[in-house]
N, C-alpha and C positions, 0 to 999 in steps of 0.2 A: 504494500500500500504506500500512494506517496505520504513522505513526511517534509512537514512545513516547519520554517523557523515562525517561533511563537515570540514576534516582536523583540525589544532589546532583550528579554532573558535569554534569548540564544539557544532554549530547549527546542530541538526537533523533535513533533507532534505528530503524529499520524492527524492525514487527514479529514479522516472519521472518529470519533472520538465517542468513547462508552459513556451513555449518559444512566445514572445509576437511580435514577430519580426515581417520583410517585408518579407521573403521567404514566409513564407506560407498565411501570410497574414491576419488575421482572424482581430486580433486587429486594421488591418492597411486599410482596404478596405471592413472588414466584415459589414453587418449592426449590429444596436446597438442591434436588439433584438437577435438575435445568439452570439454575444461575452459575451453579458449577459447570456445566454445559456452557453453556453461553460464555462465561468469561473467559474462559479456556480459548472457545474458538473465537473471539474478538484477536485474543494475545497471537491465536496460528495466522490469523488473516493478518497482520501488522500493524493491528490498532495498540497503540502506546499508550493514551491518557483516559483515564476512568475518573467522571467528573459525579460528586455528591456531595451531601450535607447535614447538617446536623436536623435539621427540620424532616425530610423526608425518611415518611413515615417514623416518624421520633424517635430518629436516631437507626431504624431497623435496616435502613439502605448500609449505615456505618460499618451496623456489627454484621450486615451477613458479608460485604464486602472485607473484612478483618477474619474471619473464617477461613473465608479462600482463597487469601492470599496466604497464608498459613503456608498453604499446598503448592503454591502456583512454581512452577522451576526459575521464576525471575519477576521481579518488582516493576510493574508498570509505574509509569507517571499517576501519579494523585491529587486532583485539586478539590477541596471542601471549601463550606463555606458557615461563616454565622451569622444568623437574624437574629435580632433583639426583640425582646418583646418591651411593650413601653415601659415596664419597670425597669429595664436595664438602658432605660435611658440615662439613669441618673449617676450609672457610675460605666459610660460606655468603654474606658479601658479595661479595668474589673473584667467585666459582662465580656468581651472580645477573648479573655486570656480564658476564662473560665471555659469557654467553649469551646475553643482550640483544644484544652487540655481533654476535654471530657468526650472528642472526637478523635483524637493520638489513642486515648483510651479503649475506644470502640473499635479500631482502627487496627488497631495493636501494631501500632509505629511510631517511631519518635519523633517524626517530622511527614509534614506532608508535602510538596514542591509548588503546591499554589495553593494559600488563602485568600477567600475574597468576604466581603460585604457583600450582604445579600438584601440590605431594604434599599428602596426606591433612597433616591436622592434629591432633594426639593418637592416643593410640594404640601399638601395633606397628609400627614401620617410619615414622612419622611425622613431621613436626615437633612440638614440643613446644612449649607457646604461648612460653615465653621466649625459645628461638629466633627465634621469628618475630615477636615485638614488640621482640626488642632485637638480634638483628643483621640479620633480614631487613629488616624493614622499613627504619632506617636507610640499607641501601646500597641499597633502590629508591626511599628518596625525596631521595638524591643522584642516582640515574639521570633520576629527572622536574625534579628542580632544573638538571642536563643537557639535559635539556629532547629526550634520547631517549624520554620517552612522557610522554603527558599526563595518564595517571590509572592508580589500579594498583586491585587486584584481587587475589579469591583462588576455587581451587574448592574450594568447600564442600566437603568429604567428609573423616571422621574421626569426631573424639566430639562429641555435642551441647554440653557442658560446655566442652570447650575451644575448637568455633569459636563459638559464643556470647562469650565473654571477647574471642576477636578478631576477630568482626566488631560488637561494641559498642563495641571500644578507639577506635573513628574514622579510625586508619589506613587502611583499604583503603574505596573510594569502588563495588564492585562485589563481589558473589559468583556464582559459579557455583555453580548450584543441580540436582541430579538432580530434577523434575518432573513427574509423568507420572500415566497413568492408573493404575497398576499400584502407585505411590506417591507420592501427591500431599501426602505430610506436612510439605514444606516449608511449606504454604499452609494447613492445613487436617489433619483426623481423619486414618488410615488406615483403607481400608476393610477391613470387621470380615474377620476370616480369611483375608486377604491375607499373604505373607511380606512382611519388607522392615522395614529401617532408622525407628525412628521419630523426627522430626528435629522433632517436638513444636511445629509451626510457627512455629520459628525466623524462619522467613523475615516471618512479620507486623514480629517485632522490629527482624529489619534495613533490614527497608523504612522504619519509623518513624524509623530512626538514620537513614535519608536513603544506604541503602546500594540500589545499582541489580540489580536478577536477573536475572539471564542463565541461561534454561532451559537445561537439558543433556539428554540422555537421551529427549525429549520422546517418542520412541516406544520406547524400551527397549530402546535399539539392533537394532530392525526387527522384534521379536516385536509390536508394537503394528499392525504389517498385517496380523496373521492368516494370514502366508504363510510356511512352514517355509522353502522355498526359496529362497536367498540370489543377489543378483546377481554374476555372475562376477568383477567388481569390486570388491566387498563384502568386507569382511573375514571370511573363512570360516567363522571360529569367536569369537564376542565372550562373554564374562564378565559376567553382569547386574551393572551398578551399585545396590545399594539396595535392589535389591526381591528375585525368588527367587535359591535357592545356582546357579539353571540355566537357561540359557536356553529349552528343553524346558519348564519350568514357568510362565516369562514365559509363552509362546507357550500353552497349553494356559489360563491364568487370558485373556490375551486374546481369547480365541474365545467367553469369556463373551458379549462384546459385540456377537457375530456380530446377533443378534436388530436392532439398532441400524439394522443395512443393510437388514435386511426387512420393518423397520416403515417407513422412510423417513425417519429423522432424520437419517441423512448416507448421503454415497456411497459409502463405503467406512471401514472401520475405520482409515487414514491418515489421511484427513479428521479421524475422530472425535476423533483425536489430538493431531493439528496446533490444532482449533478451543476444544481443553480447553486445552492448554497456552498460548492466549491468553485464555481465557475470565477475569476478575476473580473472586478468591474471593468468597463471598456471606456473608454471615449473613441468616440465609432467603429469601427471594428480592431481597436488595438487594444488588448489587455494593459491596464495602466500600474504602473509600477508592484511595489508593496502591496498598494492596501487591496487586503484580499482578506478572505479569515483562515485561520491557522489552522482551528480543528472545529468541526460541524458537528455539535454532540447529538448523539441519534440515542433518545430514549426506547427500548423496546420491551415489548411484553413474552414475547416467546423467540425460541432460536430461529421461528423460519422468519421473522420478520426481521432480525441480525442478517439473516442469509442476504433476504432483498437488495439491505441499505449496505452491505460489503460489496455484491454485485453492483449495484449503482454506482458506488465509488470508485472502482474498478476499472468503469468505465470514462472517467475523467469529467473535466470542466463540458461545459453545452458548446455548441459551435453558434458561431452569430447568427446562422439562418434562424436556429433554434431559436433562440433568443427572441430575435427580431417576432416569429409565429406567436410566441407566447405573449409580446407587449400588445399583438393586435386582439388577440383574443380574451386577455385580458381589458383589454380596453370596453370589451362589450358588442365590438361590433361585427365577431365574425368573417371579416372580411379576407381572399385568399392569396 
């Protein structure tokens, strides 16, 4: 699989990246003998980085992931993360270390290679940049001076204006970015009459600052396969990041792309998904520098839907025809 350098930390990332989450669920609800399965062959296909946290499923993503690696013949890349809940507001270094330790715990590691922030930033219910350049930050880059993780991070999501300020400031060496077909404005336009967050492609800026992207969302938590129907696994009901107020409306704007499968430009609307969220933005048909994202975390609920999103990757970046099919079909209007 290819591997990408993940912005100035200089880690080489597999392109696809194990997302260990509650959406798809695998880590969080699967049994032990399939996540065994599954991790196993993530590590044989040349996936490197298995992304989790302390939230999903309370912690249960941690401890079955600390299980397996027990066994595993070699230590992938590892990134966690901590949310605060609003009583660790008040003492957000405190509350930062406390969870770090209590995730090395579940984890059964002494360090992990990427810690991030995991609440919005700006906003309602958010961090506020001051927060998060003067006392967050401080007590996670005592935790890496500890030498409990080797690069920290934040997930994007909040107000353009305030994560702008902080991921320009140089502190944080990664962002987690929402991605996707449905809103691809971290990188690039949104497409015209699409709902969704416009994040005025931010992400060129941070690439330039030497910050690494970590896709999130890459199929819009599973509306980007054009299948209503959720794996039992699956987390039942998800909340779209960034793009519609509904999951029902994700899923009804992805069906635009049905055409896609029936021309022959991929196998399936998964594919389509997976190969966009790797694909380098362009300014007109030229792939533009760096900003591109490093690793595309793909949550899944069982091995055969791992199998899809390795085959997808497999297959590389989209080609600009592609591309180009997708903005007009996307656009609404069908046209050939």
């Amino acid at each position: 699989m290819e591997q990408r350098v993940l912005g100035r930390t200089g880690m080489r990332v597999s392109v696809l990246g194990y997302g260990a989450g509650a959406v798809g669920g695998l880590m969080v609800r699967g049994s032990a003998a399939e996540q065994d399965r599954s991790l196993r062959r993530a590590l044989e296909a040349g996936i490197s980085y298995i992304d989790t946290a302390a939230i999903y499923g309370d912690g249960e993503s941690e401890r079955a992931l600390g299980r397996l690696l027990k066994a595993l013949p070699r230590r992938p890349q590892i990134g966690t993360k901590v949310r605060l809940p609003p009583t660790g507001r008040g003492d957000i270094g405190g509350a930062i270390a406390a969870s770090l330790e209590a995730s090395l715990g579940r984890l059964g590691l002494d360090h992990v290679d990427l810690f991030q922030l995991h609440d919005p930033i700006g906003g309602a219910g958010g961090y506020t940049v001051e927060q998060v350049l003067d006392q967050a930050v401080p007590a996670l880059q005592r935790l890496r001076d500890q030498g409990k993780c080797r690069f920290l991070g934040i997930t994007a999501l909040g107000e353009v204006v305030a994560l702008r300020r902080v991921l320009l400031s140089g502190a944080f060496d990664t962002a987690q970015v929402p991605y996707n077909l449905l809103n691809p404005s971290w990188l690039g336009p949104m497409p015209p009459g699409l709902p969704g967050q416009d994040f005025a492609a931010l992400g060129l800026e941070a690439a330039a600052a030497g910050v690494g992207l970590i896709g999130i969302r890459i199929l819009a938590a599973g509306a980007l396969s054009g299948e209503a129907t959720r794996h039992p696994v699956a987390m039942p009901a998800v909340a779209p990041i960034a793009s519609a107020d509904d999951y029902d409306t994700d899923l009804a704007h992805a069906r635009r792309l049905l055409p896609l499968v029936a021309e022959g430009h991929v196998a399936s609307l998964a594919e389509a998904a997976i190969r966009f969220a790797i694909t380098p933005p362009r300014t007109g048909t030229a792939p533009m520098g760096t900003a591109t994202i490093g690793t595309a975390l793909i949550g899944t609920a069982s091995l055969e839907q791992l199998e899809v999103a390795i085959a997808a990757a497999g297959k590389g970046p989209l080609p600009a025809a592609t591309l180009a099919r997708m903005a007009v079909l996307l656009a609404g209007t069908g046209g050939t």
